[in-house]
MMTF fields as JSON, N, C-alpha, C and O atoms, coordinates in Angstrom:
{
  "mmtfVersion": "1.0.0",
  "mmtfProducer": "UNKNOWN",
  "numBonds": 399,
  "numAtoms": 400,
  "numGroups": 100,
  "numChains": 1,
  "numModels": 1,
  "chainsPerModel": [1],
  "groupsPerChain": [100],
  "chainIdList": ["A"],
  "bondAtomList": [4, 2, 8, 6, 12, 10, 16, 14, 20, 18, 24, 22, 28, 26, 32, 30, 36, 34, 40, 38, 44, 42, 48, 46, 52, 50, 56, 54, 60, 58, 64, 62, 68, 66, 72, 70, 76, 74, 80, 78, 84, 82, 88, 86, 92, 90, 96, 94, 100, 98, 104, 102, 108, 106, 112, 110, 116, 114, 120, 118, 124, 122, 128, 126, 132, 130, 136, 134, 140, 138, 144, 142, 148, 146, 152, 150, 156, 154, 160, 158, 164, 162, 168, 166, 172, 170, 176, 174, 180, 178, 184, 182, 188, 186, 192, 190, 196, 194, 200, 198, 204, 202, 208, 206, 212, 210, 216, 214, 220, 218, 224, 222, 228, 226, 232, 230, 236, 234, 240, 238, 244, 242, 248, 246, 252, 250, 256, 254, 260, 258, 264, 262, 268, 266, 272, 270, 276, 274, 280, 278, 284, 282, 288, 286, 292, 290, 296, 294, 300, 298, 304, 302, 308, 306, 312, 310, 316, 314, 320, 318, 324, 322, 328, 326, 332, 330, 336, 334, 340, 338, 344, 342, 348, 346, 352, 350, 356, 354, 360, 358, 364, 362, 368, 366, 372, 370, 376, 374, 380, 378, 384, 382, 388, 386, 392, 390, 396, 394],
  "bondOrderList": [1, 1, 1, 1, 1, 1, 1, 1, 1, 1, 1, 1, 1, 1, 1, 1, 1, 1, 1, 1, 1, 1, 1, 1, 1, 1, 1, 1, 1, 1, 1, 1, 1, 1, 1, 1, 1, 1, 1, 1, 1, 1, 1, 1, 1, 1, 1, 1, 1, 1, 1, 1, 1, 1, 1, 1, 1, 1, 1, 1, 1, 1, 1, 1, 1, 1, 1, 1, 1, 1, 1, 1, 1, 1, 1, 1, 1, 1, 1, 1, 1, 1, 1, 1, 1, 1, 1, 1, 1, 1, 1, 1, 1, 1, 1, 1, 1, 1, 1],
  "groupList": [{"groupName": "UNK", "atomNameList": ["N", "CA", "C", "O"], "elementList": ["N", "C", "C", "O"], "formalChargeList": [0, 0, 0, 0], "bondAtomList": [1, 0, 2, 1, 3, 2], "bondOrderList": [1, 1, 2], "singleLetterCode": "X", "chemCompType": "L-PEPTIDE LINKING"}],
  "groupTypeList": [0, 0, 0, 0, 0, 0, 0, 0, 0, 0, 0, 0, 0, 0, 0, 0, 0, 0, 0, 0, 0, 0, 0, 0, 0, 0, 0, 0, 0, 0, 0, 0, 0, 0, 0, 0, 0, 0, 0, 0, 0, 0, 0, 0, 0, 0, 0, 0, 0, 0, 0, 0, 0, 0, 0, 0, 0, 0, 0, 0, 0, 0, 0, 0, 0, 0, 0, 0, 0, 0, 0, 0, 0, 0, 0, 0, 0, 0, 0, 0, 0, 0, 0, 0, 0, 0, 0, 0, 0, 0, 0, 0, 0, 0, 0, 0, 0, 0, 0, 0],
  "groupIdList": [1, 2, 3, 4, 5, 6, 7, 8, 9, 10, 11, 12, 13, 14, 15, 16, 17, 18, 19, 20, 21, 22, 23, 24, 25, 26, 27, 28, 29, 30, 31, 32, 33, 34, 35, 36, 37, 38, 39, 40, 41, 42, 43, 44, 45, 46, 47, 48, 49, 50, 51, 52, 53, 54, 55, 56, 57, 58, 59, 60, 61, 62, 63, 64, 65, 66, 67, 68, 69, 70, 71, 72, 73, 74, 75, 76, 77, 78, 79, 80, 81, 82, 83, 84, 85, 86, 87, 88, 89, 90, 91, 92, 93, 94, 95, 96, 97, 98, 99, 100],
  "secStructList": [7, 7, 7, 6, 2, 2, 2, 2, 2, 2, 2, 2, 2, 2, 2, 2, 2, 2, 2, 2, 2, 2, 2, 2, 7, 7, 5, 2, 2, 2, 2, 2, 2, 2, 2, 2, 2, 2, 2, 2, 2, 2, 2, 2, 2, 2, 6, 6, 2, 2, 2, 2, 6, 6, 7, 1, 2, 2, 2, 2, 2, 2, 2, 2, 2, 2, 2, 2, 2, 2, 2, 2, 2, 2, 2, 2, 2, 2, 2, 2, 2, 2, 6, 6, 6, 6, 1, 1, 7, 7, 5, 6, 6, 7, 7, 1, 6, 6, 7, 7],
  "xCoordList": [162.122, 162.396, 162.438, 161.578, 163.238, 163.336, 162.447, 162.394, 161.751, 160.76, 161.475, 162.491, 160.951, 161.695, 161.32, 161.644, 160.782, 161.233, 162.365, 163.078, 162.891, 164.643, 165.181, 165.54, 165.304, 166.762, 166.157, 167.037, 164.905, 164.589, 165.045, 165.524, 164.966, 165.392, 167.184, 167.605, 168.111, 168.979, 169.712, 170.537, 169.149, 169.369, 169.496, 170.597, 168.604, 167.954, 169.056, 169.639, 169.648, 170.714, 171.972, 172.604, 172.785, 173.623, 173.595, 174.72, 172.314, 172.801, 172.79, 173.327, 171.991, 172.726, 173.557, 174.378, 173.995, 176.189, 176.696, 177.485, 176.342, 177.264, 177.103, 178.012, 175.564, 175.551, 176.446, 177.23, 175.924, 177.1, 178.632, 179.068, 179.5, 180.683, 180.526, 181.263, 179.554, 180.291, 179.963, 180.571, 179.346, 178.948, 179.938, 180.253, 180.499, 181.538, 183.149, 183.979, 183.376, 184.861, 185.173, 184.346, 186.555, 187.169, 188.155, 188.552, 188.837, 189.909, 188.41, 187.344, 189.018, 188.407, 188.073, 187.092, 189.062, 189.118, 187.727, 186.742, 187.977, 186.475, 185.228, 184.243, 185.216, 183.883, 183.906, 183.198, 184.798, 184.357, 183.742, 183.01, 184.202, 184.256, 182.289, 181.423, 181.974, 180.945, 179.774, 178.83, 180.049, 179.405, 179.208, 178.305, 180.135, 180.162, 178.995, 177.898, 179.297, 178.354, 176.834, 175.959, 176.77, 175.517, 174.832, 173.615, 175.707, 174.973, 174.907, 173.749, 175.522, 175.577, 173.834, 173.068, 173.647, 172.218, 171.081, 169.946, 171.535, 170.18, 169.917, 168.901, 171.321, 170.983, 170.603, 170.5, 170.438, 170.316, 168.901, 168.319, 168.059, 166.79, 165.9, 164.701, 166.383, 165.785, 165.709, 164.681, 166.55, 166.25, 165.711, 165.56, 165.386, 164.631, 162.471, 161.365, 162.877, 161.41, 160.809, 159.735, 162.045, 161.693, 161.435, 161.106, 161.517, 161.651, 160.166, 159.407, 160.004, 158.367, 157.299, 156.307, 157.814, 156.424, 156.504, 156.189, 157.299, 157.631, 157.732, 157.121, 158.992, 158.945, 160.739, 161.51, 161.202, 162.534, 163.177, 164.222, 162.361, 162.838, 163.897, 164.832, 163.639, 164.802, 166.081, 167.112, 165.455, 167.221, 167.76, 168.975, 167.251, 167.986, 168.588, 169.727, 167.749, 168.324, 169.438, 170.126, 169.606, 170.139, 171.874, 172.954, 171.703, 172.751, 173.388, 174.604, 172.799, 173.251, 173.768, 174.971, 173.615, 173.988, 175.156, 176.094, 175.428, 176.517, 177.815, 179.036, 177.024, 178.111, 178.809, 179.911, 178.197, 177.998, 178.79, 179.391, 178.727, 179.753, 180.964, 181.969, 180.895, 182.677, 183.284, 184.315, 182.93, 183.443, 184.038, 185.111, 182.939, 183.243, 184.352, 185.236, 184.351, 185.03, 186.455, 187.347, 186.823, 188.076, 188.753, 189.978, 187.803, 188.203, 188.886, 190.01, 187.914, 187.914, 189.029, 190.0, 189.169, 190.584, 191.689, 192.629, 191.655, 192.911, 193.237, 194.384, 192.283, 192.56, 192.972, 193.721, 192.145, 193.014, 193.857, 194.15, 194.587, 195.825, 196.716, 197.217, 196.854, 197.792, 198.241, 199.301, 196.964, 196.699, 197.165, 197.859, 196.926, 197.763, 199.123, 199.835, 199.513, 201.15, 201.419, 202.642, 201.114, 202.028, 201.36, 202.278, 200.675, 200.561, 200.443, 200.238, 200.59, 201.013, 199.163, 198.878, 198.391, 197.035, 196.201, 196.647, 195.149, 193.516, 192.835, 192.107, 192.899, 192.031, 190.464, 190.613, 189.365, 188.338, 188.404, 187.55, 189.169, 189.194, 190.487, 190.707, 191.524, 192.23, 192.378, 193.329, 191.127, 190.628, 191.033, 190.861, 191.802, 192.045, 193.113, 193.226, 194.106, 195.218, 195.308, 196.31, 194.075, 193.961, 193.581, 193.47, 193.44, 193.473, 194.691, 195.807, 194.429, 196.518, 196.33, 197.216],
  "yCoordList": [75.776, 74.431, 74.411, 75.042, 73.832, 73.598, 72.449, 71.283, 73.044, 71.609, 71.011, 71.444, 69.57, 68.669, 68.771, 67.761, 69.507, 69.951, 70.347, 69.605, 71.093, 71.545, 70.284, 70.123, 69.242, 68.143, 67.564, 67.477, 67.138, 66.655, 67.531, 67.137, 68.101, 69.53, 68.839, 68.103, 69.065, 69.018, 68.161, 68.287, 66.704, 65.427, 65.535, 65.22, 65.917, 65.676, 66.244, 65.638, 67.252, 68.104, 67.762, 67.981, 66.933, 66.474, 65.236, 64.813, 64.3, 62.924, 63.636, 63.079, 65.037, 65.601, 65.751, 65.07, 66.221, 66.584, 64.917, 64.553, 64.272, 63.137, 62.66, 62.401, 62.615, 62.364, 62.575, 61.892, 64.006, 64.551, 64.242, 64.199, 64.018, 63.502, 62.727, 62.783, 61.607, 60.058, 60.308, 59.42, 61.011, 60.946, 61.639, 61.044, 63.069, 63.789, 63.517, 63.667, 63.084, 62.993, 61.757, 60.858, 61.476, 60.389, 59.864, 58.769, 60.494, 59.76, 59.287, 59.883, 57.588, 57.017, 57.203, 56.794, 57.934, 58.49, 59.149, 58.841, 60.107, 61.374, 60.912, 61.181, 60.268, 58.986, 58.42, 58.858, 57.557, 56.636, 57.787, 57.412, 59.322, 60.393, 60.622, 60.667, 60.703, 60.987, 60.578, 61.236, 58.782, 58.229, 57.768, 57.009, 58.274, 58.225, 59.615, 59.352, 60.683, 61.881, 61.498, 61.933, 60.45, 59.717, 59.009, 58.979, 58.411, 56.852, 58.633, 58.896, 59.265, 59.918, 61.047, 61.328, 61.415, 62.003, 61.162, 61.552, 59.769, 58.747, 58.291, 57.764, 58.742, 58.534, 59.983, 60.026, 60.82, 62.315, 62.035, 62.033, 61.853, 61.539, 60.534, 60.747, 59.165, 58.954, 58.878, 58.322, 59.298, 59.91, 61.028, 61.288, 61.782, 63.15, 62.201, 62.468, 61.389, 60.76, 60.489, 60.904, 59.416, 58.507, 59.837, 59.499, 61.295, 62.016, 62.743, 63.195, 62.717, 63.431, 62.071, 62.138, 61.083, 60.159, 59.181, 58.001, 60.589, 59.695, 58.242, 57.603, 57.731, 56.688, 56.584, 57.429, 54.759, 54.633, 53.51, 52.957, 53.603, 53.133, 53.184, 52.387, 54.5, 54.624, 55.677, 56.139, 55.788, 55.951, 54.56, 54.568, 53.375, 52.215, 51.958, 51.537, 52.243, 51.435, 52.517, 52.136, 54.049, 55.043, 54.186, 54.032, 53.951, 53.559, 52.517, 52.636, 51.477, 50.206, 50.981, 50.887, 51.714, 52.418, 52.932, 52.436, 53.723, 53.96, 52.969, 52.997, 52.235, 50.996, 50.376, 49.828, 50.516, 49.233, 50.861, 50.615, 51.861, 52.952, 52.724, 52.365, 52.988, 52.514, 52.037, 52.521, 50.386, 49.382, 49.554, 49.127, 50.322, 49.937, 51.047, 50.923, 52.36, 53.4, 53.202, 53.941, 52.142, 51.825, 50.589, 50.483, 49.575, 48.861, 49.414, 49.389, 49.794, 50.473, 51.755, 51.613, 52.752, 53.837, 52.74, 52.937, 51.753, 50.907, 50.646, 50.947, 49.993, 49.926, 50.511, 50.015, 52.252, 53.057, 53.634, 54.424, 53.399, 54.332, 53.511, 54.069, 51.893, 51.564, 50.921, 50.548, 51.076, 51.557, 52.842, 53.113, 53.632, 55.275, 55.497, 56.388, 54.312, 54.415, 53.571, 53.707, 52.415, 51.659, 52.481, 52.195, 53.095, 53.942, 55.503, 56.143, 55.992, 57.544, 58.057, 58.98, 57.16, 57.899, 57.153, 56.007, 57.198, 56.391, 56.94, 57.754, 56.552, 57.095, 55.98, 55.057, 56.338, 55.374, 54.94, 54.126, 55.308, 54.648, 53.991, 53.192, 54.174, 52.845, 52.093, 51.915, 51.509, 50.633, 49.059, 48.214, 48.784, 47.673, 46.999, 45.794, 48.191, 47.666, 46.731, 46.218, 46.705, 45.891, 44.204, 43.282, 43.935, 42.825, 42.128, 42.644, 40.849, 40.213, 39.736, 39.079],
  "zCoordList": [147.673, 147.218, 145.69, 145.077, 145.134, 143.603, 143.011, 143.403, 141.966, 141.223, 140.624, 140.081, 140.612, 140.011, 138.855, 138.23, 138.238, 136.29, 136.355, 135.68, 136.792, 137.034, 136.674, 135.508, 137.608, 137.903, 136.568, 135.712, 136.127, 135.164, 134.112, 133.049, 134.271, 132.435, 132.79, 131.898, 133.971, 134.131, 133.564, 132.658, 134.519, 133.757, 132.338, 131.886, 131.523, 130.008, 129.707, 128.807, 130.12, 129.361, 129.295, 128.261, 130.817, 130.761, 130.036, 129.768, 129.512, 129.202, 127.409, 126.451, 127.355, 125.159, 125.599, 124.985, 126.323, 126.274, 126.243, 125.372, 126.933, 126.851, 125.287, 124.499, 125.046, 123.594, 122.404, 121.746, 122.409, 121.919, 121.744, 120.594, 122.828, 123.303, 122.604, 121.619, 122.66, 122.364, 120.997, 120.4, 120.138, 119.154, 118.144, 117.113, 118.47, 118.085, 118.211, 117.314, 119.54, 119.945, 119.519, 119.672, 118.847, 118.727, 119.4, 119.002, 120.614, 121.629, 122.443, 122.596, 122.978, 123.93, 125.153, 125.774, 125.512, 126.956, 127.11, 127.781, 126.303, 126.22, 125.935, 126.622, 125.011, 124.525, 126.607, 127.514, 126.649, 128.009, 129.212, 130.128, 129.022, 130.32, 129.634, 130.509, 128.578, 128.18, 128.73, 129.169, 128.609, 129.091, 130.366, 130.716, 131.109, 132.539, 132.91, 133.403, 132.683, 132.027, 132.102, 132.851, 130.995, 131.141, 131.943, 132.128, 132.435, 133.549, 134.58, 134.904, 134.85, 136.098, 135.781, 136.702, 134.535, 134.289, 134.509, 134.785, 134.341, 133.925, 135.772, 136.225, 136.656, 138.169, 138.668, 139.894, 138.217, 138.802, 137.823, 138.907, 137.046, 137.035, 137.361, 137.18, 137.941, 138.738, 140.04, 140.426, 141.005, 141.795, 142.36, 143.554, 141.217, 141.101, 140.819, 141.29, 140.064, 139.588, 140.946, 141.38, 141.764, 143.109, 144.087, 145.224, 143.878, 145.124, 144.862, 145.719, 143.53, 142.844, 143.387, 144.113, 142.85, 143.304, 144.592, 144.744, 145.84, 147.067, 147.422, 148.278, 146.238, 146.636, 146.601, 146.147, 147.477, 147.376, 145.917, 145.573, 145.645, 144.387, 143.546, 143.481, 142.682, 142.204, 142.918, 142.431, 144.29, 144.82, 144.792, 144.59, 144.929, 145.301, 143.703, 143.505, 142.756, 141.64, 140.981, 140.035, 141.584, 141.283, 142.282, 141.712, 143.186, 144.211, 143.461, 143.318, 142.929, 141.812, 141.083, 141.328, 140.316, 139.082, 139.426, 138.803, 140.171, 140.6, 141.172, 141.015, 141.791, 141.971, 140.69, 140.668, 139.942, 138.44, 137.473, 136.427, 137.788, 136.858, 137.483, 136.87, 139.132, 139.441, 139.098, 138.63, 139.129, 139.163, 137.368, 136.942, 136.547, 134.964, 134.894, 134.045, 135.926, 135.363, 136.043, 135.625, 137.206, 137.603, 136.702, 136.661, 135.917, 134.955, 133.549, 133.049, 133.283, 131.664, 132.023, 131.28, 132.77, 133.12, 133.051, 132.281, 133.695, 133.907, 132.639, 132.309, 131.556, 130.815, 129.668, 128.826, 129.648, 129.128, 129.132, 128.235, 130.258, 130.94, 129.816, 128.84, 130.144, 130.135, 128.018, 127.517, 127.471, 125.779, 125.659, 124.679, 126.427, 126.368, 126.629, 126.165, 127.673, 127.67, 126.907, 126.888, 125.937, 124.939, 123.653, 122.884, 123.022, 122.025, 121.969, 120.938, 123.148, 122.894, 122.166, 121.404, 122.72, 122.067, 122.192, 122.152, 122.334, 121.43, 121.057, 121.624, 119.675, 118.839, 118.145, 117.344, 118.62, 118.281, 116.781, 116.43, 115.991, 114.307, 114.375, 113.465, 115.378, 115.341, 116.257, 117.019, 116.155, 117.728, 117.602, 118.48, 115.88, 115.244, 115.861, 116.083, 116.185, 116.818, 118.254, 118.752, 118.67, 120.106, 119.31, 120.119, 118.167, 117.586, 117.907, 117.849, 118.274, 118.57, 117.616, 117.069]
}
């Protein structure tokens, strides 16, 4: 059986990479994939917490979380697809242009 210091070290590691991402990369796309990255570490540790202190807890609030990334990651894609087909790019320093 694997200890849950593992998924915990795991977690910790994937939500510095997302860090990272959102912190380094400037197309939006990669920033938004980052942080998807994230919500997905911050649910892969607590459901690792809820499985150490036998409880259902945070699988339930891990299950929300996931609902509540879909819903943002089928919104927000829609919305970058279609900023990517009228400008050929996004770039987070010219984020001005969505001003009407």
């Amino acid at each position: 059986m694997i200890p849950v210091s593992l998924y915990m070290l795991l977690g910790a590691l994937l939500f510095s990479i997302g860090i990272l991402g959102v912190l380094i990369r400037r197309d939006a796309i990669v920033i938004f994939m980052c942080i998807e990255l994230m919500l997905s570490a911050v649910g892969l540790t607590l459901v690792s917490a809820s499985r150490y202190y036998n409880g259902l807890d945070g699988v339930i609030v891990a299950f929300l979380g996931m609902t509540v990334a879909a819903a943002e990651a089928a919104i927000g894609l829609a919305i970058f697809v279609l900023l990517h087909r009228t400008y050929k790019g996004i770039k987070v320093d010219e984020i001005n242009l969505l001003k009407g």
